[in-house]
C-alpha positions as CSV (number, residue, x, y, z in Angstrom):
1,X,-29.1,-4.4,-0.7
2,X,-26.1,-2.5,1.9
3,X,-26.9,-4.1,5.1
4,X,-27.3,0.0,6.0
5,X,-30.6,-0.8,4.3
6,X,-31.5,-4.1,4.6
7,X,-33.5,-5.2,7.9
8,X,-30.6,-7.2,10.1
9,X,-31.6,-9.8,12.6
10,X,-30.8,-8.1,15.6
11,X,-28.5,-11.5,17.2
12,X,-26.4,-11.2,13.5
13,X,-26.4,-7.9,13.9
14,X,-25.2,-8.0,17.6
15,X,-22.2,-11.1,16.9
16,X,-21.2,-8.4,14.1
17,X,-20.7,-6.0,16.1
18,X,-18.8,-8.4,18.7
19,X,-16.5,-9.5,16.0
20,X,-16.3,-6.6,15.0
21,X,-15.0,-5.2,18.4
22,X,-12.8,-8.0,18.6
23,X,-11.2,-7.0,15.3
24,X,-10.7,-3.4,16.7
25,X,-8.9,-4.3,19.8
26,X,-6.5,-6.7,17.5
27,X,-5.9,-3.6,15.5
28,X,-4.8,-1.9,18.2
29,X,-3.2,-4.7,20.2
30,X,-0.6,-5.1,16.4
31,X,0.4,-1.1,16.2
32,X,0.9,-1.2,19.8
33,X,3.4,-4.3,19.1
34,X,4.4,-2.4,16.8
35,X,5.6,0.6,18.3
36,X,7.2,-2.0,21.3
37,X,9.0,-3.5,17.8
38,X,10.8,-0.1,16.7
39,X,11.6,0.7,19.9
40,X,13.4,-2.1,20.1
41,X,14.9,-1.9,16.7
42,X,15.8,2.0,17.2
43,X,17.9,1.0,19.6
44,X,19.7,-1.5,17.9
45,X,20.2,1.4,14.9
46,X,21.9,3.4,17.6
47,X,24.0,0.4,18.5
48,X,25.1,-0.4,14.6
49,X,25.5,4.1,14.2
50,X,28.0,3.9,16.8
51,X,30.0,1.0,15.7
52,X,29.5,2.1,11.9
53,X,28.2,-1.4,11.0
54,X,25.7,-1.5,8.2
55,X,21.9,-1.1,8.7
56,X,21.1,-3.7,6.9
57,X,22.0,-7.9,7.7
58,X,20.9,-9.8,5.2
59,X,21.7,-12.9,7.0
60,X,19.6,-11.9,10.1
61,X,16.6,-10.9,7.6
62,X,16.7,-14.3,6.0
63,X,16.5,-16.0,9.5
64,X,13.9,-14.4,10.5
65,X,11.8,-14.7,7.4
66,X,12.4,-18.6,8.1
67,X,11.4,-18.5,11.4
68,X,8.3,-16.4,10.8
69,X,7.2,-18.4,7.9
70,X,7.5,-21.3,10.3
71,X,5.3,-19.4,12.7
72,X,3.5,-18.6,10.4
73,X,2.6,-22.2,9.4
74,X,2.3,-23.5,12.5
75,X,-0.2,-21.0,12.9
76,X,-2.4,-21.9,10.2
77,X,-1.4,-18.3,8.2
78,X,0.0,-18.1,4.8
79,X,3.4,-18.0,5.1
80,X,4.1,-16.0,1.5
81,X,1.6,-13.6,3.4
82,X,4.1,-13.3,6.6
83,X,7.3,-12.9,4.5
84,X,5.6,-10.2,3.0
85,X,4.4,-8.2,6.3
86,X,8.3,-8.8,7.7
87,X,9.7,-8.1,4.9
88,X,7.9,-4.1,4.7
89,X,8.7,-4.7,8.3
90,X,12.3,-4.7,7.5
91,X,12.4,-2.1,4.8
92,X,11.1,0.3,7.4
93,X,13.7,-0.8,9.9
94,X,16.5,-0.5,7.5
95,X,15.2,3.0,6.8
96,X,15.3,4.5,10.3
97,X,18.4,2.7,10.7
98,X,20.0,4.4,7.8
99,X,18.4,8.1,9.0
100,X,20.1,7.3,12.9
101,X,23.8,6.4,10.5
102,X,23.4,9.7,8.9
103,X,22.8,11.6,11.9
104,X,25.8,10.7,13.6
């Protein structure tokens, strides 16, 4: 049975919902990082626009992958899990930096 029709013990019901909550606010807590993130990075697209240097740095990406899968461990997270989240991080990234190149 859904738990939509199964009769819930109301103090599982109510953690649920607490963890739940907590979940929510985490959500929102990440895009807001987020956001703070490619702000950060637009500006440094702006930087590499003006002085016509590439969007990409390979060397840079592989540090950071390094030091987030270190993080990442030290955190008790999969790091293969973390690589993957910064590395769409970065393909993102790479793509505003190439639309700010092709502006200027």
């Amino acid at each position: 049975m859904s738990e939509s029709h199964a009769e819930v013990d109301p103090h599982a019901k109510a953690e649920l919902e607490r963890l739940r909550g907590s979940i929510d606010n985490i959500d929102a807590a990440i895009v807001h990082m987020l956001a703070e993130r490619f702000k950060c990075t637009q500006q440094v697209g702006r930087l590499k626009a003006e002085y016509r240097l590439p969007p990409a740095d390979p060397a840079r990406e592989r540090e950071q992958i390094e030091r987030l899968r270190g993080l990442a461990t030290a955190a008790g997270v999969d790091p293969a899990f973390a690589e993957k989240f910064l590395n769409f991080i970065i393909a993102e990234v790479i793509r505003h930096h190439e639309q700010i190149a092709a502006e200027d």
